[in-house]
MARDRENLO-645385 format. One record per atom (N, C-alpha, C, O): residue number from 1; atom name; x, y, z. Coordinates in steps of 0.1 Angstrom, whole numbers, plus 5000, padded with zeros to 4 digits. Example, Ala and Ser with C-alpha at 12.3 -4.5 7.8 and 13.67 -1.06 7.14 Angstrom:
{1, N, {5132, 4943, 5078}},
{1, CA, {5123, 4955, 5078}},
{1, C, {5132, 4967, 5078}},
{1, O, {5142, 4967, 5085}},
{2, N, {5128, 4978, 5071}},
{2, CA, {5137, 4989, 5071}},
{2, C, {5129, 5000, 5079}},
{2, O, {5134, 5011, 5080}},
***
This chain:
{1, N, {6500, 7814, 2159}},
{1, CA, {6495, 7807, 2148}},
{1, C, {6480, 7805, 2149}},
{1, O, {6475, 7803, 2159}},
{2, N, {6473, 7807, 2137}},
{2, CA, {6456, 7809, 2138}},
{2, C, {6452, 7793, 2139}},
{2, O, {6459, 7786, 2132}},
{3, N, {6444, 7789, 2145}},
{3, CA, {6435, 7780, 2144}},
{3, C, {6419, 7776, 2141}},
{3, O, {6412, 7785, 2138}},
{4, N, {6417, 7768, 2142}},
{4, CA, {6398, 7767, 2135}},
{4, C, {6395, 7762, 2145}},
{4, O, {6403, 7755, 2152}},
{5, N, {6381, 7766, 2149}},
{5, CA, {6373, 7763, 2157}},
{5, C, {6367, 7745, 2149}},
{5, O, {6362, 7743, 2137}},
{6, N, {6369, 7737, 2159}},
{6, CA, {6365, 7723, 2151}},
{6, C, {6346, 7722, 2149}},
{6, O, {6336, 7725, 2156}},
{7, N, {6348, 7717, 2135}},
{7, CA, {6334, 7719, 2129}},
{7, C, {6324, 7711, 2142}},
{7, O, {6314, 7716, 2147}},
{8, N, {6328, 7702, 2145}},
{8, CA, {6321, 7691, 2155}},
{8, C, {6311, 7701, 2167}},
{8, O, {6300, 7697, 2171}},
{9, N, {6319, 7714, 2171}},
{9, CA, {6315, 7721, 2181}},
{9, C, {6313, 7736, 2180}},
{9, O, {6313, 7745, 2189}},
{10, N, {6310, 7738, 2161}},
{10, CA, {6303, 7750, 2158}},
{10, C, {6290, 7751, 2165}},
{10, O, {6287, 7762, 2171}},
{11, N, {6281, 7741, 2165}},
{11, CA, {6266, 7741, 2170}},
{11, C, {6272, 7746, 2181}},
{11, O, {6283, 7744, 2176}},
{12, N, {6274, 7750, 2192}},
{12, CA, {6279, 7760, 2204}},
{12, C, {6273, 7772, 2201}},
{12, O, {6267, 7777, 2211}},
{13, N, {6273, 7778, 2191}},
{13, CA, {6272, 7791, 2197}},
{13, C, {6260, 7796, 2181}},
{13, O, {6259, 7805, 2173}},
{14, N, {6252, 7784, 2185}},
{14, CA, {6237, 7787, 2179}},
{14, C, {6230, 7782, 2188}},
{14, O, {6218, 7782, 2185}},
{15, N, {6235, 7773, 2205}},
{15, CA, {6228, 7774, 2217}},
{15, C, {6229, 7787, 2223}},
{15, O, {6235, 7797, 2220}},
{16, N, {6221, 7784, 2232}},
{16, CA, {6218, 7792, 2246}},
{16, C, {6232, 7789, 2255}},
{16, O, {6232, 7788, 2267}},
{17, N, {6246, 7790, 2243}},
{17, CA, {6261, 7781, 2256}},
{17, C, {6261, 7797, 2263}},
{17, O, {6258, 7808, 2258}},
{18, N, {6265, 7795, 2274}},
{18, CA, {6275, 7809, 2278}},
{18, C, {6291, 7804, 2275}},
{18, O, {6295, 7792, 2272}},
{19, N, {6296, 7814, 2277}},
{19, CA, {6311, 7811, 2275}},
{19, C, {6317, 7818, 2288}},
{19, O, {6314, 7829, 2292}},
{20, N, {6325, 7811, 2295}},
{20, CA, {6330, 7816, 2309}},
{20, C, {6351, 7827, 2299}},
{20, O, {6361, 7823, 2293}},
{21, N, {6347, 7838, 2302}},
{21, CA, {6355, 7844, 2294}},
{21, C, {6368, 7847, 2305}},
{21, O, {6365, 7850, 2316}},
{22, N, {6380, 7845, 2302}},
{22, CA, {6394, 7848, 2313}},
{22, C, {6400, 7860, 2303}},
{22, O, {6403, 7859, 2292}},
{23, N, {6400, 7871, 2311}},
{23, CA, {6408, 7875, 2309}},
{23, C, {6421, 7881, 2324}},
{23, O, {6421, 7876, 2335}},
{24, N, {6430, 7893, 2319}},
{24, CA, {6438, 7891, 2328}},
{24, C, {6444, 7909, 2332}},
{24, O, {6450, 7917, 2326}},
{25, N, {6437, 7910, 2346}},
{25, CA, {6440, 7916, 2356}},
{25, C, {6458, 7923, 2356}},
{25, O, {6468, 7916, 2354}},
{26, N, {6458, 7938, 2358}},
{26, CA, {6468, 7944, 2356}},
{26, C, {6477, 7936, 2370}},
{26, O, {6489, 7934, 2367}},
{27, N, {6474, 7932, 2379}},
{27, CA, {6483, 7923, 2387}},
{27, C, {6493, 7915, 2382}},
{27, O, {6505, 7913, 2384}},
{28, N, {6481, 7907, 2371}},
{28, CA, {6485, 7893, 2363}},
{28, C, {6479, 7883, 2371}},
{28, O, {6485, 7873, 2374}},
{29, N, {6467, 7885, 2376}},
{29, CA, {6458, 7875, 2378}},
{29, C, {6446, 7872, 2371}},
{29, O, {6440, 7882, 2366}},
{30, N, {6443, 7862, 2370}},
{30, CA, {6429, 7859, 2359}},
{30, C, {6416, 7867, 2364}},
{30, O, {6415, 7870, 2376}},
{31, N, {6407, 7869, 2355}},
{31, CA, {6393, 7873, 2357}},
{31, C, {6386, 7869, 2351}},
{31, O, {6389, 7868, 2339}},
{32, N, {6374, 7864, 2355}},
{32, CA, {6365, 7854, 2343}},
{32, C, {6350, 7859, 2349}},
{32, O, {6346, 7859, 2360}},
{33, N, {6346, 7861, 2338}},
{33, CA, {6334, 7866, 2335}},
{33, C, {6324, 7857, 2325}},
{33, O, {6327, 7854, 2313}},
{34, N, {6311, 7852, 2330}},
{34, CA, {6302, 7845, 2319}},
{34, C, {6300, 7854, 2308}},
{34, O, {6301, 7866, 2309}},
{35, N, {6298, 7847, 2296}},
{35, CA, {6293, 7863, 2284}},
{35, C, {6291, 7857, 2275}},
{35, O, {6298, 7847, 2271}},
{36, N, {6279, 7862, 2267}},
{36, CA, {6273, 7854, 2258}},
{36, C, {6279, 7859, 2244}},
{36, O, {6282, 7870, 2240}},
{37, N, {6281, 7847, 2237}},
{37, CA, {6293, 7849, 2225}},
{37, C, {6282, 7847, 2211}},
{37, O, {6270, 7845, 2211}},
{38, N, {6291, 7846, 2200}},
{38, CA, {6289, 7845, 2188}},
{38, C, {6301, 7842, 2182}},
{38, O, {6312, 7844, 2187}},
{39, N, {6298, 7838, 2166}},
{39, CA, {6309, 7832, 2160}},
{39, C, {6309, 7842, 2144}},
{39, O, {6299, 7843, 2138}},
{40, N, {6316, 7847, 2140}},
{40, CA, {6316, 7851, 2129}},
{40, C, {6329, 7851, 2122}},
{40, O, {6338, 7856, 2128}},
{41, N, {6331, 7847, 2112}},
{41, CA, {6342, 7844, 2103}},
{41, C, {6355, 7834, 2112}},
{41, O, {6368, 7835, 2110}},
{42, N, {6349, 7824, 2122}},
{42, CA, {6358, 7820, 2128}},
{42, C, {6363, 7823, 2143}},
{42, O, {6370, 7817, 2150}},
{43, N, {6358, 7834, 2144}},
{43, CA, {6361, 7846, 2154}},
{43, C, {6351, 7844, 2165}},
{43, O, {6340, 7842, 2160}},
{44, N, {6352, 7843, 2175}},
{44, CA, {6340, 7845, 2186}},
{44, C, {6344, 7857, 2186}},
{44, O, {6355, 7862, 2183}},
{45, N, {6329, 7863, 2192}},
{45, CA, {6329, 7877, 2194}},
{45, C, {6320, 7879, 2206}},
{45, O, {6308, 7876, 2207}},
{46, N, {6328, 7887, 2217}},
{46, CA, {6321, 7886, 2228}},
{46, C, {6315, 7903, 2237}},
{46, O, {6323, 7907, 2245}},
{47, N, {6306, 7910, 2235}},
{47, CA, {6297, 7922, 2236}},
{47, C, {6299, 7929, 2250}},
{47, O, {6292, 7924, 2259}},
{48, N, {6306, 7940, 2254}},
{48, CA, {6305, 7941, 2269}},
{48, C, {6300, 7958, 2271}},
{48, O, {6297, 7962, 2260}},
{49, N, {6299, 7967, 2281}},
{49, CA, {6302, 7978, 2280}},
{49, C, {6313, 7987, 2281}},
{49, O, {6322, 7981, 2286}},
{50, N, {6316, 7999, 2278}},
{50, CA, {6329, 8004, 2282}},
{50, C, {6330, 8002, 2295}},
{50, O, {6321, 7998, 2302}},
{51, N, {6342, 8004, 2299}},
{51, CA, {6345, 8004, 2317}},
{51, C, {6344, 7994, 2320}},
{51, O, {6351, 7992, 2330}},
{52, N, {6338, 7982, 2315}},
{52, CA, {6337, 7970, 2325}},
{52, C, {6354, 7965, 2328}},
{52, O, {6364, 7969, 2322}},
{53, N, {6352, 7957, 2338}},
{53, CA, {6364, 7952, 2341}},
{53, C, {6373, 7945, 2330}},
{53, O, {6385, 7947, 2328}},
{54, N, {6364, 7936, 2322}},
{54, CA, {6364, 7930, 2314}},
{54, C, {6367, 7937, 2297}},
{54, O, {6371, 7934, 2286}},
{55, N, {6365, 7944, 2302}},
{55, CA, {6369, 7955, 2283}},
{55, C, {6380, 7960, 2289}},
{55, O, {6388, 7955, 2282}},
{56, N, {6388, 7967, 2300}},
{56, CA, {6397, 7973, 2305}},
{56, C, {6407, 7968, 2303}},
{56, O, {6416, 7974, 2298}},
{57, N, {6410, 7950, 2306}},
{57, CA, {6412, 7937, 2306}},
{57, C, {6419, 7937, 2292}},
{57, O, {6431, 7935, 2289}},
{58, N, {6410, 7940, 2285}},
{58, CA, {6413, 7935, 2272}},
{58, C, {6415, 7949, 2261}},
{58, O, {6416, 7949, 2248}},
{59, N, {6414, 7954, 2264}},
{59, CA, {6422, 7969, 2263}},
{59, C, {6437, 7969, 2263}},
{59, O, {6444, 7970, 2253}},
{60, N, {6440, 7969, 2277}},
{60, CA, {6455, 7967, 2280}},
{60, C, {6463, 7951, 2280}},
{60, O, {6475, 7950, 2281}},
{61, N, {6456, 7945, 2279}},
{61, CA, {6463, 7929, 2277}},
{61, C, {6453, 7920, 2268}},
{61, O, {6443, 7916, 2274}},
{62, N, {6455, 7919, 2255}},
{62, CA, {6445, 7912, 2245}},
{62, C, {6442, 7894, 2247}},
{62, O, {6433, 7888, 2241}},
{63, N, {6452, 7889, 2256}},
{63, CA, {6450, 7877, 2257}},
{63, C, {6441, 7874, 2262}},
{63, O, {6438, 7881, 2272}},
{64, N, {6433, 7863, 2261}},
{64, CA, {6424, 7859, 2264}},
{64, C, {6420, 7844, 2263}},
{64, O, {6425, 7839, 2253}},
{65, N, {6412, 7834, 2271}},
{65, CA, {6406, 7827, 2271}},
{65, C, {6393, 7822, 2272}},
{65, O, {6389, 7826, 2283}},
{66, N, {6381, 7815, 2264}},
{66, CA, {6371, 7807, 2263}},
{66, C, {6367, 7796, 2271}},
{66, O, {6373, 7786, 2270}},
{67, N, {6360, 7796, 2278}},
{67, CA, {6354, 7775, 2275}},
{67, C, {6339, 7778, 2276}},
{67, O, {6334, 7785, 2284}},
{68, N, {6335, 7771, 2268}},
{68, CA, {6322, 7772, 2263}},
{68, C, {6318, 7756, 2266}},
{68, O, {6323, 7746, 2263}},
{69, N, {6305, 7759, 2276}},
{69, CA, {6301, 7741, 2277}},
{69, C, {6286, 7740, 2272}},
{69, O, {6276, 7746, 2275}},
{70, N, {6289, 7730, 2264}},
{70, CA, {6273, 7730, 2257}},
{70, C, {6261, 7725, 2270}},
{70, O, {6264, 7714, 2276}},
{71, N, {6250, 7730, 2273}},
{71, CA, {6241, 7734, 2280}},
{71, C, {6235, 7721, 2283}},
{71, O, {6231, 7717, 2294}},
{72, N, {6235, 7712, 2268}},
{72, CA, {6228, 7698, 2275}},
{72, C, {6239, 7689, 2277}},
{72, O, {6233, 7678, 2280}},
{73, N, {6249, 7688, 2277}},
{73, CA, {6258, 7680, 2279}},
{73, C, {6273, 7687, 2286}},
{73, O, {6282, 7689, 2279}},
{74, N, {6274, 7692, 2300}},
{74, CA, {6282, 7700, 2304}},
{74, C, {6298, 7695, 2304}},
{74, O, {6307, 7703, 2307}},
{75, N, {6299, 7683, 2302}},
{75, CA, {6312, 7674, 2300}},
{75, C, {6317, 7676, 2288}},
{75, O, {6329, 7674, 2286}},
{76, N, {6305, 7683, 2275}},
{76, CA, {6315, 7686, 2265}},
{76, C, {6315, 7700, 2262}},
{76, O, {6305, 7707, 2263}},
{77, N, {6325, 7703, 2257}},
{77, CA, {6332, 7719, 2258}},
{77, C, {6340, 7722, 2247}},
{77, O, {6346, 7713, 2241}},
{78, N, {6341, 7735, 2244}},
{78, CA, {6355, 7737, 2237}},
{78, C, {6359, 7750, 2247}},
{78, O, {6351, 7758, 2253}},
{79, N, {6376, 7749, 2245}},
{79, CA, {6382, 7759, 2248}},
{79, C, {6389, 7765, 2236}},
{79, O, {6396, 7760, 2226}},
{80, N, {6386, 7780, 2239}},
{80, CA, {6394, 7791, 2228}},
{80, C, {6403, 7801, 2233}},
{80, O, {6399, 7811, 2238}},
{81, N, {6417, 7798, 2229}},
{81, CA, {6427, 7811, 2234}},
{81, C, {6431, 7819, 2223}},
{81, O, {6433, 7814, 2212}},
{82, N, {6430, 7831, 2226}},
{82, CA, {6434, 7838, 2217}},
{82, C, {6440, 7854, 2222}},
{82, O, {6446, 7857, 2233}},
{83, N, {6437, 7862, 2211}},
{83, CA, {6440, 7878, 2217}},
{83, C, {6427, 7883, 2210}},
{83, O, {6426, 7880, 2198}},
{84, N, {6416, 7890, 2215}},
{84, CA, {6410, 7902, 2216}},
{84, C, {6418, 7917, 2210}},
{84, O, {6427, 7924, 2214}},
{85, N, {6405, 7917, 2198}},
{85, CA, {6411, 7931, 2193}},
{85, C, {6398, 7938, 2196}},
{85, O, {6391, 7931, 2204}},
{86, N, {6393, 7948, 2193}},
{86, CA, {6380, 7956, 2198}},
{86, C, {6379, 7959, 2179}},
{86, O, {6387, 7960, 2169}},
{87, N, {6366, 7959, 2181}},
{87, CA, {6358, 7957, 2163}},
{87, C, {6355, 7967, 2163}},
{87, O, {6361, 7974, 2155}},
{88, N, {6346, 7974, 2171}},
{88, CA, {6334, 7982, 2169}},
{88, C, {6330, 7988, 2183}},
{88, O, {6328, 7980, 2192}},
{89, N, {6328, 8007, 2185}},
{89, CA, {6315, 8009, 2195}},
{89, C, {6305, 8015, 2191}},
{89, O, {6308, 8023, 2182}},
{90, N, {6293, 8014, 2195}},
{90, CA, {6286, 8024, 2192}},
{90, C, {6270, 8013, 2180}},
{90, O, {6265, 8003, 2185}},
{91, N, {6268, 8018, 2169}},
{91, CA, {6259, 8010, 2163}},
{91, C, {6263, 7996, 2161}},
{91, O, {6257, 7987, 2167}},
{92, N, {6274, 7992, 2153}},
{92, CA, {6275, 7979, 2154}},
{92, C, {6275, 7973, 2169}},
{92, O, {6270, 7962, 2171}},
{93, N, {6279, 7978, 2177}},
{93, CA, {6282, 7968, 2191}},
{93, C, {6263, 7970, 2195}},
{93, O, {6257, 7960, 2198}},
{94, N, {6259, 7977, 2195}},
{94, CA, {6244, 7979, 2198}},
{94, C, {6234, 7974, 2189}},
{94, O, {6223, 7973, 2194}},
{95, N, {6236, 7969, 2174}},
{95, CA, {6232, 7960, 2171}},
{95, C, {6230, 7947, 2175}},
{95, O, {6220, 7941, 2179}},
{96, N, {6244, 7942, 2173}},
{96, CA, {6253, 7930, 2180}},
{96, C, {6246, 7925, 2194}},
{96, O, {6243, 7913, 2194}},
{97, N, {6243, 7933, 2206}},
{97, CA, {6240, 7934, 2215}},
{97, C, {6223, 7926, 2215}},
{97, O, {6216, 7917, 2222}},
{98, N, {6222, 7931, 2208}},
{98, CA, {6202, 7933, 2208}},
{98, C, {6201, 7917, 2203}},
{98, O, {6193, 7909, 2208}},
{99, N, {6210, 7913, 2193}},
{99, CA, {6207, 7900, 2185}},
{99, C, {6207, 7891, 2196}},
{99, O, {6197, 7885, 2199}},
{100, N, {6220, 7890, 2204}},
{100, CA, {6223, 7882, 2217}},
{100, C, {6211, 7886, 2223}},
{100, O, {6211, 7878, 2233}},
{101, N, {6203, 7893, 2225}},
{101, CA, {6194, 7890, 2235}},
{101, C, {6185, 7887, 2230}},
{101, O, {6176, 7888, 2239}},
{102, N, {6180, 7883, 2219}},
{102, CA, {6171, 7877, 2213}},
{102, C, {6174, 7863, 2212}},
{102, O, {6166, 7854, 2214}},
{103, N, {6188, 7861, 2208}},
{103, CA, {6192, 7846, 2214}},
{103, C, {6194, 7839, 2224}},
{103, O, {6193, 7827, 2223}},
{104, N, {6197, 7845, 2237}},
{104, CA, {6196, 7841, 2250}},
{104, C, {6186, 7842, 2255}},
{104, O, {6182, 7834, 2264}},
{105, N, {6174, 7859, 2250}},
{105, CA, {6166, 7856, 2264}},
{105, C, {6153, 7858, 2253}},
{105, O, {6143, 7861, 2260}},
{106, N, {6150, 7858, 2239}},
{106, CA, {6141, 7857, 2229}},
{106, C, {6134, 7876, 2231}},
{106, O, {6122, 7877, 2226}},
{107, N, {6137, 7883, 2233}},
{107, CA, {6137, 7897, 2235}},
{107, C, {6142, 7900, 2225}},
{107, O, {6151, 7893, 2221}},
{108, N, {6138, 7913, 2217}},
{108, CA, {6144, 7923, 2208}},
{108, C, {6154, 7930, 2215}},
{108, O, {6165, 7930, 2209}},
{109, N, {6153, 7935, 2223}},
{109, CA, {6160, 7946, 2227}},
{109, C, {6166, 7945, 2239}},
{109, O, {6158, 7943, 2248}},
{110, N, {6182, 7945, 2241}},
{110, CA, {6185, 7943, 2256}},
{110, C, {6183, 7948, 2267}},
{110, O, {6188, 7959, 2268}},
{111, N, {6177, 7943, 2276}},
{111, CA, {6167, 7950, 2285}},
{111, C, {6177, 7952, 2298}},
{111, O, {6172, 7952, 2310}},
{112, N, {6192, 7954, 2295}},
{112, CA, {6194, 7955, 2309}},
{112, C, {6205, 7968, 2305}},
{112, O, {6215, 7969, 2312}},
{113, N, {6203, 7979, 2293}},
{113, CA, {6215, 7988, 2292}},
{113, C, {6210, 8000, 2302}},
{113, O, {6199, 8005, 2305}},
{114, N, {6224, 8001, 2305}},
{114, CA, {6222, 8015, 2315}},
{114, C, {6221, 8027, 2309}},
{114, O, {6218, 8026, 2297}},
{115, N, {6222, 8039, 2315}},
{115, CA, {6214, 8053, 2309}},
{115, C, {6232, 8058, 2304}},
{115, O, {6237, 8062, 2314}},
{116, N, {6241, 8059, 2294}},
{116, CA, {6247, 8068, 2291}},
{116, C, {6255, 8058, 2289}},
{116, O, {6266, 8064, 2289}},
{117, N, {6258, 8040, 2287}},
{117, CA, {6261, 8029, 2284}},
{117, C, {6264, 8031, 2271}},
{117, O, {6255, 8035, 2263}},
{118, N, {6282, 8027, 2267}},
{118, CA, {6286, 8029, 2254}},
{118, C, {6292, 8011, 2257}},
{118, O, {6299, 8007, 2265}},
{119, N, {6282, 8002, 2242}},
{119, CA, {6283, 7987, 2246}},
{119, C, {6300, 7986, 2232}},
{119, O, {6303, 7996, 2226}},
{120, N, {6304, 7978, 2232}},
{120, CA, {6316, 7973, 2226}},
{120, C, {6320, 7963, 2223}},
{120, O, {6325, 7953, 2230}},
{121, N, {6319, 7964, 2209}},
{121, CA, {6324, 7941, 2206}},
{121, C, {6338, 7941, 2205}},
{121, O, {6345, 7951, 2202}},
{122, N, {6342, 7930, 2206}},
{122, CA, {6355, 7924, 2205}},
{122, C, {6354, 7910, 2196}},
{122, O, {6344, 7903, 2194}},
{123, N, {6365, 7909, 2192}},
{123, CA, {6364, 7897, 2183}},
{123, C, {6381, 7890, 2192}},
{123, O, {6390, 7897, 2197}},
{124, N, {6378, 7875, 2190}},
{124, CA, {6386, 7870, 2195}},
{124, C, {6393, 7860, 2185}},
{124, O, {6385, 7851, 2182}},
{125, N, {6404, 7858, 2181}},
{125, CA, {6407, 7852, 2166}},
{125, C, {6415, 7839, 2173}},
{125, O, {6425, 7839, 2180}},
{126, N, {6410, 7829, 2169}},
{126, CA, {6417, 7816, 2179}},
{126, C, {6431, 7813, 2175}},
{126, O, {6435, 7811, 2163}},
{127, N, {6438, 7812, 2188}},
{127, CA, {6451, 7808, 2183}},
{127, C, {6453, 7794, 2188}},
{127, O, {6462, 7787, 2182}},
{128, N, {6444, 7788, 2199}},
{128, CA, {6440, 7773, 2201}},
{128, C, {6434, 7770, 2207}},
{128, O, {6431, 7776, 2217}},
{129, N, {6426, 7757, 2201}},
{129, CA, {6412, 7753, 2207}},
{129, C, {6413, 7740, 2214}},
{129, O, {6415, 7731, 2206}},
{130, N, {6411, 7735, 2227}},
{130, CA, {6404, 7722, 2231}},
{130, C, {6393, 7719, 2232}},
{130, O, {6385, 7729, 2234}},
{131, N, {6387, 7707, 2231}},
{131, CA, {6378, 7704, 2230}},
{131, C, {6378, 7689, 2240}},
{131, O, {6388, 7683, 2242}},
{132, N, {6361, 7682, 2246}},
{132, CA, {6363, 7677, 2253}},
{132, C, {6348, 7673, 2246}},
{132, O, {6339, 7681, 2246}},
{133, N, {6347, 7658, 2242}},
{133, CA, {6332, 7654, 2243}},
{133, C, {6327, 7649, 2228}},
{133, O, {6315, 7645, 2226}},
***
């Protein structure tokens, strides 16, 4: 069942928040990864490259979890579960990419892609959110 991200804790992800992202290992153990998010139509949307552990992750098992803690106040947070579908590779995710690094680090252009790096968005559609704060 879809849920809304509560209005109280939209301002999240027009900071500098990271979001500590879980996803889950072909074992069935968690993996969590920091990664800088965005919100669009409700959806966080979180930017990685092919291969990472974390795209693999969410390739073969879409579930997923959030917690995002706001930067000046680390006691308040939201968490977001959901399932990860993959949006886009190639121009949109390399758009996408460049914006976030002008939001986290005020750079145009993300200065850490490798040589033959194909980047990849996901969108993550909330099925429940906590919040704390």
């Amino acid at each position: 069942m879809p849920a809304e991200i509560p209005e109280k804790f939209l301002d999240l992800f027009t900071k500098k928040a990271f979001a500590n992202l879980a996803t889950v290992m072909p074992s069935g153990h968690p993996q969590v990864t920091p990664v800088w998010c965005d919100l669009e139509d409700g959806c966080v949307l979180v930017n990685t490259a092919r291969g990472r552990q974390k795209d693999r992750n969410m390739k073969r098992d879409p579930h997923v979890a959030l917690a995002i803690a706001d930067p000046e106040n680390p006691y308040r947070y939201l968490e977001v579960r959901g399932q990860a579908e993959e949006v886009s590779e190639g121009g949109i995710a390399d758009d996408h990419i460049d914006r976030m690094a002008k939001k986290y680090m005020g750079v145009d252009k993300y200065p850490y892609r490798q040589p033959g790096e194909k980047r990849v968005l996901y969108r993550v559609r909330p099925e429940h959110t906590s919040t704390m704060g």
